[in-house]
LUMDREN-826861 format. One record per residue (C-alpha): z negated, x, y negated; residue in one letter; residue number from 1. Coordinates in nm, 2 decimals. Layout:
<zamis>
+--------+--------+--------+------+------+
:     zz :     xx :     yy : resn : resi :
+--------+--------+--------+------+------+
:      Z :      X :      Y :    a :  NUM :
...
+--------+--------+--------+------+------+
</zamis>
This chain:
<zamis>
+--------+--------+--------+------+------+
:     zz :     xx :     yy : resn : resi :
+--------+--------+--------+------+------+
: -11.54 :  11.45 : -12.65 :    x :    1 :
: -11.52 :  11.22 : -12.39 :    x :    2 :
: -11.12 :  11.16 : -12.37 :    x :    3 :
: -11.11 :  11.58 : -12.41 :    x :    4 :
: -11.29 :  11.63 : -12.10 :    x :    5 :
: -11.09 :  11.32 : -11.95 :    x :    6 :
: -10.76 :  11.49 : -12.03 :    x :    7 :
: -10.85 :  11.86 : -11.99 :    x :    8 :
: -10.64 :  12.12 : -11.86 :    x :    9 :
: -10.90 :  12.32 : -11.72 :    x :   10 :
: -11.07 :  12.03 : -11.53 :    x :   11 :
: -10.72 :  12.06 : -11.32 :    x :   12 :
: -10.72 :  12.39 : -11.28 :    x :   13 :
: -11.11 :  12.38 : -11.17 :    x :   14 :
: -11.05 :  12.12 : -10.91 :    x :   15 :
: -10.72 :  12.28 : -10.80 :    x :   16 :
: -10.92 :  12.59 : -10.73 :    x :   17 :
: -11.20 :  12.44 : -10.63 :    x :   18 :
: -10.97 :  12.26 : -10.36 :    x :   19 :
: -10.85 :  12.60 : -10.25 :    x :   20 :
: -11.14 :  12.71 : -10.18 :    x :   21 :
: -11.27 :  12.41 :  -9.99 :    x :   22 :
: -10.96 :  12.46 :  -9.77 :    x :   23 :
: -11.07 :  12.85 :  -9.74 :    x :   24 :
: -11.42 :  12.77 :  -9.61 :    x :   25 :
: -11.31 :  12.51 :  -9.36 :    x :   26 :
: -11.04 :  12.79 :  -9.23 :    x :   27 :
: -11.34 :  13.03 :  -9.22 :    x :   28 :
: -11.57 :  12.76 :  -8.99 :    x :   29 :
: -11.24 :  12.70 :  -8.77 :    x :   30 :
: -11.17 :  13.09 :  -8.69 :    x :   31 :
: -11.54 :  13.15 :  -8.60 :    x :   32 :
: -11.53 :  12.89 :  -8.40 :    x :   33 :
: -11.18 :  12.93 :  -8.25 :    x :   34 :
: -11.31 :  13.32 :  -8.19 :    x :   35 :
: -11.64 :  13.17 :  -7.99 :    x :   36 :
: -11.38 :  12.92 :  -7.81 :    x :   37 :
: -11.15 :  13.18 :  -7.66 :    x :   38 :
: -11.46 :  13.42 :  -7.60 :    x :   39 :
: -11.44 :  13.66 :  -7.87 :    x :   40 :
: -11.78 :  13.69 :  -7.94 :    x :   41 :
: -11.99 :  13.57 :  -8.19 :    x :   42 :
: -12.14 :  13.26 :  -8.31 :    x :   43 :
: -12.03 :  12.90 :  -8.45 :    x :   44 :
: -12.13 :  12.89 :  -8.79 :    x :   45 :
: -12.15 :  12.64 :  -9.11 :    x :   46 :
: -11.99 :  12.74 :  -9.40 :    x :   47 :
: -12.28 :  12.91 :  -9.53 :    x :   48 :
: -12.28 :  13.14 :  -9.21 :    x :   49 :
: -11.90 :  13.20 :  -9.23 :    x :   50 :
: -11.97 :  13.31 :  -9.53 :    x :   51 :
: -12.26 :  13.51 :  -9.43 :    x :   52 :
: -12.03 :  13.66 :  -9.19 :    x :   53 :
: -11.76 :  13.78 :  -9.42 :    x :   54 :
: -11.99 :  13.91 :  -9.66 :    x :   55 :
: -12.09 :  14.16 :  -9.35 :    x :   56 :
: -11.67 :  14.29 :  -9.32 :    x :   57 :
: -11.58 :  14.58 :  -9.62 :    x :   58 :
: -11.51 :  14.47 :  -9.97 :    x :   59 :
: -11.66 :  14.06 :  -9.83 :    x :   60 :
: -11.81 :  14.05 : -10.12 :    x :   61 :
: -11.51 :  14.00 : -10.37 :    x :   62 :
: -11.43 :  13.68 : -10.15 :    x :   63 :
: -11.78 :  13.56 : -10.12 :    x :   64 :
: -11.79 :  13.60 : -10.56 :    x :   65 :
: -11.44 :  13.39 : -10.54 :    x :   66 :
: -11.58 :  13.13 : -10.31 :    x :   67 :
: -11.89 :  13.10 : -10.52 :    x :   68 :
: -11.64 :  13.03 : -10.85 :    x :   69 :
: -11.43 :  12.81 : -10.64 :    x :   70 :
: -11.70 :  12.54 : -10.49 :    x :   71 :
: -11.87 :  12.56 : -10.87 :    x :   72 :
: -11.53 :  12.44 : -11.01 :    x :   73 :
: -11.53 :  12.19 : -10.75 :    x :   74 :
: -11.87 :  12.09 : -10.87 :    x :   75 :
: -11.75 :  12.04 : -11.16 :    x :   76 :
: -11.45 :  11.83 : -11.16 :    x :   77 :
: -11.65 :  11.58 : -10.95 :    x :   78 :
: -11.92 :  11.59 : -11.21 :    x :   79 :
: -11.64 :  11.49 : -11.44 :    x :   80 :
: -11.51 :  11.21 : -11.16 :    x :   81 :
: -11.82 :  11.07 : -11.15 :    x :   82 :
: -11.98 :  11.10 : -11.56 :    x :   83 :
: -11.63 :  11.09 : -11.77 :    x :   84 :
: -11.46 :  10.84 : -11.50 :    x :   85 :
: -11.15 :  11.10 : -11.53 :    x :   86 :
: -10.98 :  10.85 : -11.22 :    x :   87 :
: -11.02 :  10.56 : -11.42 :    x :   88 :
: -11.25 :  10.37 : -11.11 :    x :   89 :
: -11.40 :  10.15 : -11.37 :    x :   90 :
: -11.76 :   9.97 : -11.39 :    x :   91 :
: -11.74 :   9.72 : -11.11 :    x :   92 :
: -11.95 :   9.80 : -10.80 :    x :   93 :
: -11.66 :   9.97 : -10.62 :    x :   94 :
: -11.57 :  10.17 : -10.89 :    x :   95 :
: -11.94 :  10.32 : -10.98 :    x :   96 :
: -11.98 :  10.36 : -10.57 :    x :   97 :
: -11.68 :  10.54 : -10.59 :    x :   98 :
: -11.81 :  10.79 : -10.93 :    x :   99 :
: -12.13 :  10.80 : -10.73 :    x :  100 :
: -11.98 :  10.95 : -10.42 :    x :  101 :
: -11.81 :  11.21 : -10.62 :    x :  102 :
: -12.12 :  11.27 : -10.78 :    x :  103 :
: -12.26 :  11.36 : -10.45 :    x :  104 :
: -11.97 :  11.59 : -10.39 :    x :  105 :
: -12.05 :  11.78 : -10.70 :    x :  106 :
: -12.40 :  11.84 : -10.61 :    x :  107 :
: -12.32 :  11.94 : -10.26 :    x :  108 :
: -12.05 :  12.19 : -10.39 :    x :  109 :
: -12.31 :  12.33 : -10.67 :    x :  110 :
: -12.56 :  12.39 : -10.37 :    x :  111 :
: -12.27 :  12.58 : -10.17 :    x :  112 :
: -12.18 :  12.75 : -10.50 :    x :  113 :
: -12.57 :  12.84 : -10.50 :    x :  114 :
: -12.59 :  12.94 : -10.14 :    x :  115 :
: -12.24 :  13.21 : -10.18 :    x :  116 :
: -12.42 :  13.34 : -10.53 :    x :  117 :
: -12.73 :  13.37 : -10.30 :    x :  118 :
: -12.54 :  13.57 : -10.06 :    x :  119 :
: -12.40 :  13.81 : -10.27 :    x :  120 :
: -12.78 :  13.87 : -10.40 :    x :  121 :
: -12.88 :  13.95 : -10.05 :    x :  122 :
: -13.05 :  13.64 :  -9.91 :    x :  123 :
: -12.89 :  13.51 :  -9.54 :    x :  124 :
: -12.76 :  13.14 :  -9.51 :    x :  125 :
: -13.00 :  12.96 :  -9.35 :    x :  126 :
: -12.76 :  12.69 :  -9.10 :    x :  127 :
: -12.98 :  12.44 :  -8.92 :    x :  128 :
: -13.27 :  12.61 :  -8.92 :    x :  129 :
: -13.28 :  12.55 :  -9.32 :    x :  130 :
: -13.17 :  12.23 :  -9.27 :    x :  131 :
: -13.48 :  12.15 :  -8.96 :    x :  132 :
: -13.72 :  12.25 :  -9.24 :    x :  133 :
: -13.57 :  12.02 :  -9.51 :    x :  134 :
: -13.57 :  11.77 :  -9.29 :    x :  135 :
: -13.97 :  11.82 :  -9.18 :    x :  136 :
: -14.04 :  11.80 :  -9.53 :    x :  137 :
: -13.87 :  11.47 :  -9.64 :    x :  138 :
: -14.03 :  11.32 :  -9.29 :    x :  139 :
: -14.30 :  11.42 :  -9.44 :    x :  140 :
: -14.27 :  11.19 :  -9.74 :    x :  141 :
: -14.40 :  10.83 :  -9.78 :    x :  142 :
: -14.11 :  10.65 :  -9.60 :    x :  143 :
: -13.97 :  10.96 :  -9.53 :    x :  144 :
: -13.83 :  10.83 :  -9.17 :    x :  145 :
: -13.63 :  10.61 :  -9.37 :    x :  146 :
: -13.49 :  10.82 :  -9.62 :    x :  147 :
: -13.37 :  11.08 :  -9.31 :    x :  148 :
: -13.25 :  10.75 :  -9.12 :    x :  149 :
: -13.06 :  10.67 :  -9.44 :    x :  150 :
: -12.94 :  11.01 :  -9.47 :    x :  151 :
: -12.80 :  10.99 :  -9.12 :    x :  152 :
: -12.67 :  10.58 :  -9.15 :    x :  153 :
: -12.46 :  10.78 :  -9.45 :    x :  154 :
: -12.31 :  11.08 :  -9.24 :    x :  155 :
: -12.23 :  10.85 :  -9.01 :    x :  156 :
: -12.06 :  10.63 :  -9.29 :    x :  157 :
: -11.84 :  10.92 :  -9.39 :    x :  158 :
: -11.77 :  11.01 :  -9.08 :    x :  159 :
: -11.63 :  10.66 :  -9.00 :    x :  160 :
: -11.43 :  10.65 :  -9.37 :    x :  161 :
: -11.28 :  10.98 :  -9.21 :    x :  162 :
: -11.17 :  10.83 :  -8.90 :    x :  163 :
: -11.00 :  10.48 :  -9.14 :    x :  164 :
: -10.81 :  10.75 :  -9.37 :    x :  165 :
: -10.71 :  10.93 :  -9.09 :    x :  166 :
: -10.58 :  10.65 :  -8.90 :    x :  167 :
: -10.50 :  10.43 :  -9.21 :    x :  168 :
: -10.26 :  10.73 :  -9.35 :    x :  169 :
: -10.49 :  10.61 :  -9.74 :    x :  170 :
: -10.54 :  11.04 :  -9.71 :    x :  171 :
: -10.21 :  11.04 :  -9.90 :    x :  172 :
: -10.25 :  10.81 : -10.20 :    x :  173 :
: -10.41 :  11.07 : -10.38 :    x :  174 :
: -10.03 :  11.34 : -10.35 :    x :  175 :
:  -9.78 :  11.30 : -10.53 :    x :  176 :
:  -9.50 :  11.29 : -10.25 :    x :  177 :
:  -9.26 :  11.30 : -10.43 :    x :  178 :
:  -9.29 :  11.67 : -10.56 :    x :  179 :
:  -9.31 :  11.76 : -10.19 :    x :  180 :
:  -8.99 :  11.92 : -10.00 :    x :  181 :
:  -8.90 :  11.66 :  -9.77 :    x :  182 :
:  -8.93 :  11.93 :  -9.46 :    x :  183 :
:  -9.34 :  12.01 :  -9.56 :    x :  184 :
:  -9.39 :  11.60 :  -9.56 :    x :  185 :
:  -9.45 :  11.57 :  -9.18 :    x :  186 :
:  -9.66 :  11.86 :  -9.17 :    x :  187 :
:  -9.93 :  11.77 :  -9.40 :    x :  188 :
:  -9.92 :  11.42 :  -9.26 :    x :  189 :
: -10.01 :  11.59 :  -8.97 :    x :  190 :
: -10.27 :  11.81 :  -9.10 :    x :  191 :
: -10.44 :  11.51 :  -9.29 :    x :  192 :
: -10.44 :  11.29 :  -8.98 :    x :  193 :
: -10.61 :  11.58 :  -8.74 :    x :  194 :
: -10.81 :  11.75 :  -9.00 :    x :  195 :
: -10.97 :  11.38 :  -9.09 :    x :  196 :
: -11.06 :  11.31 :  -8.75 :    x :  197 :
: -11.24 :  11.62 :  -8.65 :    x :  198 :
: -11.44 :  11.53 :  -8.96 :    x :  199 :
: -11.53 :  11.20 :  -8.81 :    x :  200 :
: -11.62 :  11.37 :  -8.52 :    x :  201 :
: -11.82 :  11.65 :  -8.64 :    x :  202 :
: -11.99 :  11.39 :  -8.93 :    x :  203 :
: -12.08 :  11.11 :  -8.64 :    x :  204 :
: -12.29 :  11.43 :  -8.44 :    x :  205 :
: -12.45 :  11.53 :  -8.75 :    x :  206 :
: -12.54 :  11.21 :  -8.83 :    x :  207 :
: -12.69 :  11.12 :  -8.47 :    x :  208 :
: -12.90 :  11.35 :  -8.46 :    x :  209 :
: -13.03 :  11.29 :  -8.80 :    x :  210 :
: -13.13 :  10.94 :  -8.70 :    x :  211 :
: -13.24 :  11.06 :  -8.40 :    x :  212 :
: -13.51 :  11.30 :  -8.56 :    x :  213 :
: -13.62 :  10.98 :  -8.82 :    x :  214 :
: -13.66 :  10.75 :  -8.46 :    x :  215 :
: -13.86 :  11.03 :  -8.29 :    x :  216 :
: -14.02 :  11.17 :  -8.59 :    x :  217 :
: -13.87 :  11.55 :  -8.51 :    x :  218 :
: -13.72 :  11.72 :  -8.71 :    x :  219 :
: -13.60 :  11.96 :  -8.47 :    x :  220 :
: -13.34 :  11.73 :  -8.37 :    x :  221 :
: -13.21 :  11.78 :  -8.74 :    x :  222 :
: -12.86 :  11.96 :  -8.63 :    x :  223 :
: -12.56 :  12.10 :  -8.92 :    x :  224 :
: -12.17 :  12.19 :  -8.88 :    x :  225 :
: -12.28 :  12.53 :  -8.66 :    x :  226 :
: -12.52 :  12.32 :  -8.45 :    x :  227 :
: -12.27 :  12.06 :  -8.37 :    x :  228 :
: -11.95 :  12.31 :  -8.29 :    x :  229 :
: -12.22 :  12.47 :  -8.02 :    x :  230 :
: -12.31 :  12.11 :  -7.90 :    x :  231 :
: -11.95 :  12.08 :  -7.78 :    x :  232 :
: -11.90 :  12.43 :  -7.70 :    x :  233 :
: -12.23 :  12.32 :  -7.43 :    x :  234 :
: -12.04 :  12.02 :  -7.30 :    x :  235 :
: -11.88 :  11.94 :  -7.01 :    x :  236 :
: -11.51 :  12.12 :  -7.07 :    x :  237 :
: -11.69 :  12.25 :  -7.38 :    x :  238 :
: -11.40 :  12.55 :  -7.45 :    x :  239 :
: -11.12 :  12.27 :  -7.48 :    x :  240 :
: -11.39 :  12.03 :  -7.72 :    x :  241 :
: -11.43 :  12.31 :  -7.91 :    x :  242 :
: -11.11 :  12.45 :  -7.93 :    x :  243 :
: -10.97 :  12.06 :  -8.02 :    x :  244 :
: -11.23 :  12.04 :  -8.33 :    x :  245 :
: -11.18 :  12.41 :  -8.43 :    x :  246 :
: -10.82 :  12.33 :  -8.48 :    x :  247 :
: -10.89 :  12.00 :  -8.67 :    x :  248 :
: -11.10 :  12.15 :  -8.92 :    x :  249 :
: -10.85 :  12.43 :  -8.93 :    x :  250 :
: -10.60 :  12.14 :  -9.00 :    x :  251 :
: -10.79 :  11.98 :  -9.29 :    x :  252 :
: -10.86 :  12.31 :  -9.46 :    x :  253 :
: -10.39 :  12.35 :  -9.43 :    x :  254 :
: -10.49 :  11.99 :  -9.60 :    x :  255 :
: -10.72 :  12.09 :  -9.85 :    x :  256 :
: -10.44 :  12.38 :  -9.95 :    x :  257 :
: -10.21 :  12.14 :  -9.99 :    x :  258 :
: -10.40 :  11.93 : -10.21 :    x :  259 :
: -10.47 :  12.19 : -10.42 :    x :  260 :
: -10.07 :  12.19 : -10.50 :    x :  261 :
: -10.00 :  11.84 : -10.49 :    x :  262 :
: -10.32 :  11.62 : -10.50 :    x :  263 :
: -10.31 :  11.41 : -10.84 :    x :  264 :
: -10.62 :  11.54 : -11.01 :    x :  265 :
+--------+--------+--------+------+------+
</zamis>
């Protein structure tokens, strides 16, 4: 059963969908934003909210269902990564840190899937203020100031292994180049390298202000994707901070599309 799941067809399908539909979300966040950047109106938004929002335009819906099937694929390949070892990481500490990250990436994709399946039943996305209350119960925990410090030491971490594979080009050991037009090459270089580092970026806020609400024991400082975007969009030259980062994550989601053509899965 094992090498079955291992070698499945559908698994690729699942994550080649699921990667679609990661790159669809991140294009969602980047619009609202861009829209909020150029003074269009409306709000920044995590991708729970962008959601939120298209499920408000006619016939939203239908996406919202196929964003829900998408991020449950993704789920599940990266189940898969991390139980069946489908990559072939191995036992060693790196490898089972590696099947333990993708672990993590499934259940953070099943809760999306979750959230959408919520959506379509009629409940709103909750953005940071979901995520304040989560974090005011786990403070709440014994040695729950160190599991939120932890939390944000983490987000930090990814936002850092962001900024190496952006800047170490390692974003492309995972496509198969060679089944790529020569012309297309450049461009998702590009995109990978930009969309990477407005991750770091946006990851290293997020993960700030976690620690910061462990060190002052509030977990109002507790901030997610919308709450950042609006942090820059409040700074100092805020339009063109927010305009840069909006693009970037518009760049990784061109990424994300292009994984889900040529990423070896």
């Amino acid at each position: 059963m094992t090498e079955h799941v291992e070698q499945s067809r559908w698994i690729e399908r699942s994550a080649r969908f699921g990667l679609a539909t990661k790159g669809i979300s991140y294009l969602l966040v980047a619009i609202l934003a861009l829209k909020v950047a150029v003074g269009g109106g409306g709000e920044t938004e995590d991708r729970q909210g962008a959601l939120q929002t298209v499920a408000d335009e006619p016939f939203g819906w239908a996406l919202i269902a196929l964003v829900a099937l998408g991020f449950g694929c993704y789920a599940i390949w990266r189940f898969v990564q991390g139980v069946f070892d489908r990559d072939d990481e191995g036992d060693d500490p790196k490898g089972l840190a590696k099947r333990a990250a993708d672990l993590g990436k499934g259940i953070l994709y099943a809760a999306l899937a979750v959230a959408a399946i919520s959506i379509l039943a009629g409940s709103s996305a909750g953005g940071s203020q979901e995520e304040g209350r989560a974090t005011a119960v786990v403070l709440d925990w014994p040695l729950g100031r160190w599991l939120v410090g932890l939390a944000g030491a983490a987000i930090i971490g990814a936002g850092i292994l962001n900024a190496y594979r952006a800047l170490s080009g390692s974003f492309r050991d995972e496509l198969r180049e060679e089944a790529m037009h020569g012309s297309a090459r450049p461009w998702y270089i590009a995109f990978g390298v930009i969309g990477h580092l407005a991750r770091a970026v946006v990851f290293g806020m997020i993960g700030f202000f976690l620690l910061r609400a462990a060190w002052e024991y509030d977990p109002d400082e507790t901030i997610g994707l919308d709450e950042a975007l609006r942090k820059l969009a409040g700074e100092s030259y805020g339009v063109f901070l927010l305009c840069a980062v909006a693009l970037g994550l518009a760049a990784y989601g061109l990424f994300c599309l292009v994984q889900a053509r040529y990423r070896d899965v």
